[in-house]
Backbone as a ProteinNet text record, in pm:
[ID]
protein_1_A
[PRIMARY]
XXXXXXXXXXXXXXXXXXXXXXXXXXXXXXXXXXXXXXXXXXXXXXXXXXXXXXXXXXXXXXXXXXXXXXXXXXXXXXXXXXXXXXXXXXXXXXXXXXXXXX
[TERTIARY]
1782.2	1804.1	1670	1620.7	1495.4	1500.6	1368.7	1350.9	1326.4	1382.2	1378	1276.3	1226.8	1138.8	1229.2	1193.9	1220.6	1141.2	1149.6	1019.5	1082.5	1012.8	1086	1000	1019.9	888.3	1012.1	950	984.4	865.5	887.8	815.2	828.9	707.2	749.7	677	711.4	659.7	649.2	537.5	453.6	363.8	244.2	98	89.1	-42.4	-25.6	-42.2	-92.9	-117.2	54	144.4	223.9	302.6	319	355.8	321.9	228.3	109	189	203.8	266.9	411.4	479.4	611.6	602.3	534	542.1	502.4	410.5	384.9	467.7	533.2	676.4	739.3	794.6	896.6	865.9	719.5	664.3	775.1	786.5	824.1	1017.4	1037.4	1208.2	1204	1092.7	1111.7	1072.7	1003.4	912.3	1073.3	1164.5	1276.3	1352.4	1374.4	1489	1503.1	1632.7	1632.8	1606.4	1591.9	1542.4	1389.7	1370.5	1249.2	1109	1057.5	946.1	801.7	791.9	668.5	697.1	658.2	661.8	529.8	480.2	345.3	346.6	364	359.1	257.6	313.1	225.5	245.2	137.3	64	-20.2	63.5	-40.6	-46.5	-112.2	-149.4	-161.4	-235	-264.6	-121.6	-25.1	79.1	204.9	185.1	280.3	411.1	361.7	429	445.8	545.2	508.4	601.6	600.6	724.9	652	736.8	703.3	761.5	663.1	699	753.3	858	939.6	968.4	948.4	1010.4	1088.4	1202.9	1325.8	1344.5	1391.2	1396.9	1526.2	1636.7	1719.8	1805.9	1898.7	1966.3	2049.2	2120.5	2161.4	2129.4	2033.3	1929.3	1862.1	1844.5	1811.4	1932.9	2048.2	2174.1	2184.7	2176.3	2219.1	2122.8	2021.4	1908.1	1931.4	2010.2	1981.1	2110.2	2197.4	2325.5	2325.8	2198	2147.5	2134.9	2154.2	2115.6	1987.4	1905.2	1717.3	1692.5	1760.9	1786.3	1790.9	1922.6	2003.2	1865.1	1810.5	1758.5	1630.3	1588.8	1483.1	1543	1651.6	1678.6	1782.9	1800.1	1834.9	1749.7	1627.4	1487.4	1445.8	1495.3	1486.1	1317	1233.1	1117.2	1109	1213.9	1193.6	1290.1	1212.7	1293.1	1278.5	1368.4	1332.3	1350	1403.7	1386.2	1456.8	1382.7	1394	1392.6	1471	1497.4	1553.1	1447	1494.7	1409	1543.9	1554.7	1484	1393	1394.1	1388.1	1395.4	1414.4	1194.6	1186.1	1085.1	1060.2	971.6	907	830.7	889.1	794	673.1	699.8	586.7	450.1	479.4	361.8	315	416.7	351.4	234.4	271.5	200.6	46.4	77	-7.7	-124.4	-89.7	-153.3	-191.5	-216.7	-187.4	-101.8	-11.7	90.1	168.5	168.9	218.1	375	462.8	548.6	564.5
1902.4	1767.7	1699.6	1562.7	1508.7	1461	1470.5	1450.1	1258.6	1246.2	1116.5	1003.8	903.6	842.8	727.9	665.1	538.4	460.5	301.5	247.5	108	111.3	24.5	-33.7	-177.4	-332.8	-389.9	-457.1	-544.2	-651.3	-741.7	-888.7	-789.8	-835.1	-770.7	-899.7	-888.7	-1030.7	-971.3	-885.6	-804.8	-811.8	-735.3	-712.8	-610.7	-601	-468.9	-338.5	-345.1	-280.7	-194.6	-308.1	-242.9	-194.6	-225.8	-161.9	-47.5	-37.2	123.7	217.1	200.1	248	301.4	240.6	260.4	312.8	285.8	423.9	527.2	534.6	695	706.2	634.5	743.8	748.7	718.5	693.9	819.8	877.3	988.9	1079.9	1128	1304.2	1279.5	1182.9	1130.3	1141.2	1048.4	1076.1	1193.1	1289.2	1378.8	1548.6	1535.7	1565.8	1541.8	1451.5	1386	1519.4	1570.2	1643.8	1642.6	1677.4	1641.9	1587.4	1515.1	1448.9	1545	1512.4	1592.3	1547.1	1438.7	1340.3	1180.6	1114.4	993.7	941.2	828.3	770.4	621.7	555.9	467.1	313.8	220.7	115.5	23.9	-120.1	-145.5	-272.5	-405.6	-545	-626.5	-605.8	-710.7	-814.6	-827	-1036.8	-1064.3	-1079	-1071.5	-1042.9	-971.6	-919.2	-845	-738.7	-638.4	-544.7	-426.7	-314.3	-217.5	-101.3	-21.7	110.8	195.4	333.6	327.9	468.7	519.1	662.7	700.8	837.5	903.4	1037.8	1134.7	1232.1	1236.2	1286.2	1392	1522.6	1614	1595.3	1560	1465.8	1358.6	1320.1	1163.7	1219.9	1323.4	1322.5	1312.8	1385.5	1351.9	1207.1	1184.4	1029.8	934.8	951.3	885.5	941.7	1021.6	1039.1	1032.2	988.6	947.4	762.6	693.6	578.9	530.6	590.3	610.6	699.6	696.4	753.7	627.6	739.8	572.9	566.4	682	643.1	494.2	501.3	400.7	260.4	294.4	170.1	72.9	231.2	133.6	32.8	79.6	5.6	-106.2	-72.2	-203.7	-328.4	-285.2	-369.7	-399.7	-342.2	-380.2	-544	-610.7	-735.4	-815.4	-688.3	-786	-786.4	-681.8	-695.9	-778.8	-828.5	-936.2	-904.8	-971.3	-950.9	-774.5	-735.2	-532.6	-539.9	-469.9	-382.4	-261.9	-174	-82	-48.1	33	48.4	187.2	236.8	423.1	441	524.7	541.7	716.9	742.7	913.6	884.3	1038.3	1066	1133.6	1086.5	1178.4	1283.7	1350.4	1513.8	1543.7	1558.9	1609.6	1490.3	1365.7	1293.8	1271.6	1267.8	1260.4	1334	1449.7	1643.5	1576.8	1538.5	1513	1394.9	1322.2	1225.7	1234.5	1414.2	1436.4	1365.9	1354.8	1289.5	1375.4	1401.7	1497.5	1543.1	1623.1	1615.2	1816.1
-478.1	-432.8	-406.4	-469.7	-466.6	-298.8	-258.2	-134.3	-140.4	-15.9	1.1	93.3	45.2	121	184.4	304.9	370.5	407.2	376	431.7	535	662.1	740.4	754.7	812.4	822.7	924	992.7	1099.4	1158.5	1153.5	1273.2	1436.3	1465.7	1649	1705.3	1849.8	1924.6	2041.8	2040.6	2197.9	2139.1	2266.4	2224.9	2177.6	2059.9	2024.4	2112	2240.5	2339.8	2391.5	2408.4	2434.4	2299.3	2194.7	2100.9	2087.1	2076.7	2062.9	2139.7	2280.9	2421.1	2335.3	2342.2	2301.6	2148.1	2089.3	1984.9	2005.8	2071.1	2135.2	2219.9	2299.2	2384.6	2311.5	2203.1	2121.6	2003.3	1965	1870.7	1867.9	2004	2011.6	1967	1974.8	1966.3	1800.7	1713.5	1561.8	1553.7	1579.9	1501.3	1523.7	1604.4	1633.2	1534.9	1482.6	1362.2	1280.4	1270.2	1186.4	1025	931.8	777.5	791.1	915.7	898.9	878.4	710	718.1	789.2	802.3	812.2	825	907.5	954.9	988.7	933.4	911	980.3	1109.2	1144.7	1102.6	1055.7	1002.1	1134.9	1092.3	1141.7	1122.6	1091.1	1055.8	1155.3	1241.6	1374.9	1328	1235.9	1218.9	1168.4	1103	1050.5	1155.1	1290.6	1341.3	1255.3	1167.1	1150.3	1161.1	1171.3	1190.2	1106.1	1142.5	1059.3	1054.1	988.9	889.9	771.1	741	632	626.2	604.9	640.7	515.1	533.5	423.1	447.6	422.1	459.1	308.6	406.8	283.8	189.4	228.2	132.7	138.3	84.5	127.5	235.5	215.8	363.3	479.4	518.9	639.4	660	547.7	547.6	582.5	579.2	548.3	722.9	799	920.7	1012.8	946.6	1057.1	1067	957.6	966.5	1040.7	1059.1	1172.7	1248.5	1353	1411.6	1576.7	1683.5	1805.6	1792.7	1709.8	1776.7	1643.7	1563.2	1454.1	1483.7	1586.1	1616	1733	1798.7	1881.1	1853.3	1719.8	1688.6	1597.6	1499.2	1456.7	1578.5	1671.6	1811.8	1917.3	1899.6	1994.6	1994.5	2111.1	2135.1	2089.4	2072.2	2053.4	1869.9	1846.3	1637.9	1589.8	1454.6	1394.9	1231.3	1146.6	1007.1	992.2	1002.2	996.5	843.2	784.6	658.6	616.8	612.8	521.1	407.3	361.8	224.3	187.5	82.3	57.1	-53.9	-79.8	-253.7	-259.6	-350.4	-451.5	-489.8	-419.9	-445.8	-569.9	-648.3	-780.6	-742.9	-706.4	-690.6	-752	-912.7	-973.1	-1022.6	-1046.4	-1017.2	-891.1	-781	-650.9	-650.4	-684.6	-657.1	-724.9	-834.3	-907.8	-854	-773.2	-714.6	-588.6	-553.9	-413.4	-271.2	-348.2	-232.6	-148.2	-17	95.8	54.9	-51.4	-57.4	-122.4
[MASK]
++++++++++++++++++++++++++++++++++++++++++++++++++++++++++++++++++++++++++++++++++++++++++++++++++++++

């Protein structure tokens, strides 16, 4: 089963100070997710965006992390707006090839 990537983006409307804060309390809650192999937190201050990038070892895990409450609570977090997700099927062997963590 090809392992799966997720990439989330959201508008936020805090400082980046406290954003920072709350993703690090918030670390040890993703890094728990079951399937979850790796989670890479992004990051455009001038822009006010933010998000990750997740790799989930397959759609299922990916599919029950996104009906998930740690899910719910970020796409219901009163300071995010605009939230996007979206799934794709990882290419294994060019990844490999492009040294990509997979």
């Amino acid at each position: 089963m090809p392992k799966q990537l997720l990439e989330i983006s959201f508008k936020f409307n805090i400082p980046r100070a406290e954003y920072e804060a709350a993703a690090c309390d918030l670390a040890n809650a993703f890094a728990n997710v079951p399937g979850l192999q790796w989670k890479v937190w992004t990051l455009n201050e001038q822009d006010k965006e933010a998000g990750g990038v997740y790799l989930f070892e397959d759609e299922s895990s990916l599919q029950t992390f996104l009906a998930s409450d740690l899910a719910a609570q970020v796409k219901n977090h009163p300071a995010f707006s605009e939230l996007s997700a979206k799934p794709y099927e990882v290419l294994e062997e060019p990844t490999r090839t492009c040294r990509g963590p997979v």
